[in-house]
NUMAR-488852 format. One record per residue (C-alpha): residue number from 0; z, x, y. Coordinates in Angstrom, 2 decimals. Layout:
N
NUM,Z,X,Y;
...
END
This chain:
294
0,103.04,85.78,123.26;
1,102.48,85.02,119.61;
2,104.30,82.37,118.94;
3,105.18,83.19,115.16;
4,106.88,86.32,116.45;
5,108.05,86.07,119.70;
6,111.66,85.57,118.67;
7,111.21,89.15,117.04;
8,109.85,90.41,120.22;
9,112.32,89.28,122.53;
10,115.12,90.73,120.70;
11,113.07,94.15,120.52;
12,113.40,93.84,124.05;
13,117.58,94.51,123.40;
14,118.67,97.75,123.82;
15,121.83,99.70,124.69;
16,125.15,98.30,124.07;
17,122.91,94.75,123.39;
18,120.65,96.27,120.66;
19,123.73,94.75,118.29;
20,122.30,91.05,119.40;
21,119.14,89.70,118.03;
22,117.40,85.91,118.50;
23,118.24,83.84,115.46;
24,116.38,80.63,116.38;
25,114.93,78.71,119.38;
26,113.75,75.41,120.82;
27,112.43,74.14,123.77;
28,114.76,72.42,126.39;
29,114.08,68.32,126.68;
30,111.94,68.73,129.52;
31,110.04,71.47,127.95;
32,110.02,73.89,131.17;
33,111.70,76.50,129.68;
34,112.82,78.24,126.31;
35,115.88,78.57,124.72;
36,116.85,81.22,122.93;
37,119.99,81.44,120.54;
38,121.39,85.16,120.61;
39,123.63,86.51,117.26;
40,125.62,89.62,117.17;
41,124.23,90.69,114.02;
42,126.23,93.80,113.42;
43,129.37,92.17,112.90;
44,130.75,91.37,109.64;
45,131.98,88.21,108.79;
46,131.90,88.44,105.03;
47,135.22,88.21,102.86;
48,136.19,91.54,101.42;
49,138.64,91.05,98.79;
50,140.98,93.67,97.40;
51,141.45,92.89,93.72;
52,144.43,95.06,93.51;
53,145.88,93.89,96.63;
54,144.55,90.68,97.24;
55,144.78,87.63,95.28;
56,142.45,84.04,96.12;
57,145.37,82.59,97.35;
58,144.92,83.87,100.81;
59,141.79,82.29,101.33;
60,143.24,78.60,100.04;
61,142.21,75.91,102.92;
62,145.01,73.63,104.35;
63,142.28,70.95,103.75;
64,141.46,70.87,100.36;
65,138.10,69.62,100.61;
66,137.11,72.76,102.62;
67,135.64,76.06,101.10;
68,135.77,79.29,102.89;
69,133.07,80.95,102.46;
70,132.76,83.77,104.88;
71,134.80,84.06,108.05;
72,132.29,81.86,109.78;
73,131.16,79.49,107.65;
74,132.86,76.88,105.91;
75,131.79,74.43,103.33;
76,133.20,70.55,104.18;
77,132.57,69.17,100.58;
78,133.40,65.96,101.85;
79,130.86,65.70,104.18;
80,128.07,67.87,102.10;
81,128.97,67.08,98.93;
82,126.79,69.39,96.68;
83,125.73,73.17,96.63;
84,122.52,74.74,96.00;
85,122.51,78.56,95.11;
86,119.44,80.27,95.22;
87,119.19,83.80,93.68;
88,117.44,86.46,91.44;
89,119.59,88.30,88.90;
90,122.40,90.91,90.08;
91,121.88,89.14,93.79;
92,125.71,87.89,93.31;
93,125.01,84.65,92.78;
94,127.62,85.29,89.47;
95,130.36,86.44,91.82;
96,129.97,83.84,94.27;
97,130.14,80.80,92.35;
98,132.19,82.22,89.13;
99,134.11,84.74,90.56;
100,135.03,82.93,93.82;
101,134.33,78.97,94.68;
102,135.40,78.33,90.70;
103,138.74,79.92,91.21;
104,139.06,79.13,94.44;
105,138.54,75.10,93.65;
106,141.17,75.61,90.84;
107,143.57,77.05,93.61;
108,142.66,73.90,95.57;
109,144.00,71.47,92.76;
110,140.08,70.83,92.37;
111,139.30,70.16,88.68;
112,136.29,72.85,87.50;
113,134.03,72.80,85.08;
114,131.44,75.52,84.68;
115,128.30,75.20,82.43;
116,125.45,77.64,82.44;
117,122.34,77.91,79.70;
118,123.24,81.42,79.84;
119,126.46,81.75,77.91;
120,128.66,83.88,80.16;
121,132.38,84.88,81.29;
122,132.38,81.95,83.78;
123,131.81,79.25,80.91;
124,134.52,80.53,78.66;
125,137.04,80.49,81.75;
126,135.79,76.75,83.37;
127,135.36,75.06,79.83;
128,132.22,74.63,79.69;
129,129.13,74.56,77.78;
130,125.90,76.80,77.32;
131,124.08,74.95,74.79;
132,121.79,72.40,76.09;
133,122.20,69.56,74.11;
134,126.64,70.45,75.21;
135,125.06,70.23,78.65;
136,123.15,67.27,78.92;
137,126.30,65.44,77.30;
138,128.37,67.17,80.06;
139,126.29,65.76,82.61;
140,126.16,62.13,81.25;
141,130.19,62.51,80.29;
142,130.72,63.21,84.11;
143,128.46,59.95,84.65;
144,130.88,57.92,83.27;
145,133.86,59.32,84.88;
146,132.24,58.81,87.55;
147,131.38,55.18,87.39;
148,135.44,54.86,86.50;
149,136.31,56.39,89.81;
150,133.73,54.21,91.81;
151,135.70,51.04,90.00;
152,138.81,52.46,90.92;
153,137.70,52.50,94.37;
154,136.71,49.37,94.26;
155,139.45,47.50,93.09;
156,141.79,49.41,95.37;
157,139.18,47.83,98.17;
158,138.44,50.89,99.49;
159,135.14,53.08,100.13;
160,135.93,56.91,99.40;
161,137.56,58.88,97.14;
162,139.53,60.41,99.68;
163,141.32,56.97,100.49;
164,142.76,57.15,96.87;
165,145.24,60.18,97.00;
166,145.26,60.67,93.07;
167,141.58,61.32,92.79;
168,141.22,64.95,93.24;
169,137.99,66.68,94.17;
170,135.64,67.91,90.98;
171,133.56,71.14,91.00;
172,130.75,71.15,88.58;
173,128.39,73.97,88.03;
174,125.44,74.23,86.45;
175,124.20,77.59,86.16;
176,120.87,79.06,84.48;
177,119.04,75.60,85.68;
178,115.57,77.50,85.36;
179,116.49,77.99,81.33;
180,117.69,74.82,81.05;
181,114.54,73.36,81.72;
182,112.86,76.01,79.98;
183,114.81,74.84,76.54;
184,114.77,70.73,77.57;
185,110.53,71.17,77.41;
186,111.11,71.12,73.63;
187,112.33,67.79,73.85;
188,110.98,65.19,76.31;
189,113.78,62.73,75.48;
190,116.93,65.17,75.82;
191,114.83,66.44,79.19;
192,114.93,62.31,80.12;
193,118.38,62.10,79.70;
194,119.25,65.32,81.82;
195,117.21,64.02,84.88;
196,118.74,61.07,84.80;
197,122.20,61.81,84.35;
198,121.82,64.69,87.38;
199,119.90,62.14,89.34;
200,123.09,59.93,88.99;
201,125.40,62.69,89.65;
202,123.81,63.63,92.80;
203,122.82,60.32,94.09;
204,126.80,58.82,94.38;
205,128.71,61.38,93.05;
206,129.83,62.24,96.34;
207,131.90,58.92,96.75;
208,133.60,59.57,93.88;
209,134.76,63.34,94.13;
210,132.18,65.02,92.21;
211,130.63,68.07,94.10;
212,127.62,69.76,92.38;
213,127.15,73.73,92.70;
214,123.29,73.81,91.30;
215,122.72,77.46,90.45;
216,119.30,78.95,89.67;
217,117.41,82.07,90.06;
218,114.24,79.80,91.54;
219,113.62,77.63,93.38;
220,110.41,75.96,92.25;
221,110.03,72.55,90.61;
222,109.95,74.16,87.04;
223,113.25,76.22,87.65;
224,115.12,73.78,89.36;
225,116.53,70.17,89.81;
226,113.79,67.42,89.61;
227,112.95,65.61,92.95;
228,115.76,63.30,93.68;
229,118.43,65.65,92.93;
230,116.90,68.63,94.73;
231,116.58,66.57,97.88;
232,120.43,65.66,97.60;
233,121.35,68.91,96.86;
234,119.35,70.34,100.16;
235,121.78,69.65,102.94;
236,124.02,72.53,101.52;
237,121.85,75.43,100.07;
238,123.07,79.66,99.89;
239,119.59,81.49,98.91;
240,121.00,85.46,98.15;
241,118.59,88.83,98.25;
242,114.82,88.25,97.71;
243,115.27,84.66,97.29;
244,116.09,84.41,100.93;
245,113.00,86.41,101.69;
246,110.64,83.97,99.89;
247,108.84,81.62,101.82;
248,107.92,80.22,98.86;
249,111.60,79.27,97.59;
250,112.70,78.49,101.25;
251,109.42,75.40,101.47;
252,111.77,73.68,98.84;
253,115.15,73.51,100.01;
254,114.50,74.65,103.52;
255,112.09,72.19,104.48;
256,110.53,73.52,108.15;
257,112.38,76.92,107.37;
258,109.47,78.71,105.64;
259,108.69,80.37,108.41;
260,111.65,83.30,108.95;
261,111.10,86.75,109.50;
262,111.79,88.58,106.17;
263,114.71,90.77,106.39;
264,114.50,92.64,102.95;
265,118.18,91.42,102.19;
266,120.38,93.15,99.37;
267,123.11,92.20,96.97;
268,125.20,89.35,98.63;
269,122.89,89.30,101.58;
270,120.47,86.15,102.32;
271,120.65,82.94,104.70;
272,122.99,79.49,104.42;
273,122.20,76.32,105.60;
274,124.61,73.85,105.59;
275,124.24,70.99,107.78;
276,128.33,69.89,108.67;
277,129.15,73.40,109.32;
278,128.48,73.38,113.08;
279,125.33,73.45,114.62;
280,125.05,77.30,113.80;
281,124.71,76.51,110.20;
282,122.48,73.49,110.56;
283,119.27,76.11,110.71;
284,119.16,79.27,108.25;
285,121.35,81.94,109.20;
286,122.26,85.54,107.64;
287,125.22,85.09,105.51;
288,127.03,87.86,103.11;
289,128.76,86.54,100.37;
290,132.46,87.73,99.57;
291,132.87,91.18,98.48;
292,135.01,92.27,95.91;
293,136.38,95.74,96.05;
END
C-alpha cells in the first residue's frame, strides 16, 4: 500500500451503514506486528449552533471556569494549555469564534477580556482594546507588568499557581490582525523590539499568572505571525479554519509532524484543532466546526 494514503484507502473500503466512519489517524502497535487504525464518525455534528433569538452564551458557561467549550467534543483546559493559536483566511470565522464567542464567553466566566486587533473592528470597541500599534505594543508590555505583580503575589502567598490564589481571576487577551501588526512594526525596528519581547514574556510565564493568549492571524508563516519563542508556546493549543487547515504549508508551523493530512477542501467554520490536554483525540489534528450562529 502507499503509505501516504493508505489511511484514505482503508476508509474507501467503508461502505453501507459504515460509509459515515472514516480513519482519522494511525500508529503502529509497540511491537510493530500490526496497525492501528483510529475510526471517526465523521457525519455527525458536534458543532455549537446557537440561536441568537433564543439562545443566549449563558448556556454554554463551564462549571469550571478555566474550561472553554468549544464544540460538543472538544474543550479547551486553559489551565493546562494556557494560550490559543487561531489560524484563518478572511470570512473563515475566525471573527465569530474568538469575538463573537470565547470573548463573551470568558466575560460570562468572570474572566477579564481584552481584545486588540491591528484591524480596528467591532470586537475592539466591545473588549477595550486597541488597534493602533504603538496602543498595542503598550498593551502588551502593560500586561507584562501585571503580570510580574501577580507572579509576586504568588510568591509571597508561598504558593506556585494562580489558581491557588482565589482572587486572581483568569485573563483573556487577544491579539488579532498579527500578520498587520508586523506588517506596520517593520517601520520601526525598536517598537518591533519591544513587541517581541513583551509577547515573548507574555507567553513564556504568563500561564502561572492567569494570562491566556488567543493569537489570531490569517497566516501562519514567520512574517504573519508570532516570532519563534512565542509561536512555539502558543503551539500546544492551535484552531486553523477553511484553507488554512488545508495548507501544508501553515500546518509545518504550528503542527509540527502534521503537514502531512489529506486536504479536505474545508469551508466557513470548518478546519482541524489540536489541542494537546483535550484527550488523546485532540492531541493529533482533527476536523472541528466552529460554533454556528443562526
Amino acid at each position: 500500500m502507499d503509505q501516504d494514503k493508505y489511511e484514505q484507502k482503508v476508509s474507501g473500503i467503508l461502505g453501507g451503514k459504515y460509509k459515515r466512519f472514516a480513519v482519522i489517524s494511525s500508529e503502529l502497535t509497540s511491537n510493530d506486528s500490526y496497525m492501528l487504525f483510529h475510526f471517526e464518525d465523521t457525519l455527525t455534528y458536534y458543532k455549537l449552533i446557537i440561536n441568537e433569538k433564543e439562545d443566549t452564551l449563558s448556556g454554554y458557561v463551564s462549571k469550571d471556569p478555566h474550561a472553554i467549550l468549544l464544540s460538543k467534543d472538544l474543550v479547551w483546559h486553559a489551565e493546562m494549555t494556557p494560550h490559543l493559536s487561531v489560524i484563518a483566511r478572511t470570512r473563515a470565522g475566525k471573527s465569530v469564534l474568538c469575538g463573537r464567542y470565547m470573548a463573551r464567553l470568558m466575560q460570562l466566566q468572570g474572566w477579564i477580556v481584552e481584545y486588540n486587533s491591528a484591524k480596528f473592528d467591532r470586537y475592539v470597541k466591545e473588549f477595550d482594546g486597541k488597534s493602533d500599534p504603538l496602543e498595542i505594543v503598550e498593551r502588551a508590555e502593560y500586561w507584562c507588568e501585571v503580570m510580574l505583580e501577580r507572579l509576586n503575589k504568588i510568591n509571597d502567598a508561598g504558593q506556585e499557581k494562580y489558581l491557588d490564589l482565589p482572587d486572581l481571576v483568569d485573563i483573556g487577551l487577544f491579539f488579532d490582525e498579527i500578520g498587520n501588526l508586523n506588517a506596520a512594526l517593520e517601520l520601526d525596528k525598536s517598537l518591533k523590539k519591544r513587541w517581541e519581547v513583551a509577547i515573548n514574556r507574555l507567553t513564556a510565564t504568563g500561564g502561572a499568572a492567569g494570562l491566556h493568549l488567543v493569537a489570531i492571524s490569517q497566516f501562519a508563516t514567520k512574517e504573519a505571525f508570532l516570532p519563534s519563542l512565542a509561536r512555539v508556546n502558543c503551539s500546544d493549543a492551535v484552531i486553523m479554519l477553511a484553507g488554512a487547515a488545508d495548507s501544508a504549508d501553515e500546518r509545518r508551523f504550528l503542527m509540527a509532524g502534521f503537514a502531512d493530512l489529506p486536504q479536505r477542501n474545508y469551508k466557513v467554520g470548518q478546519g482541524v484543532a489540536r489541542i494537546i490536554t483535550s484527550g488523546k483525540k485532540w492531541e493529533t489534528p482533527h476536523f472541528f466546526e466552529a460554533p454556528w450562529f443562526i
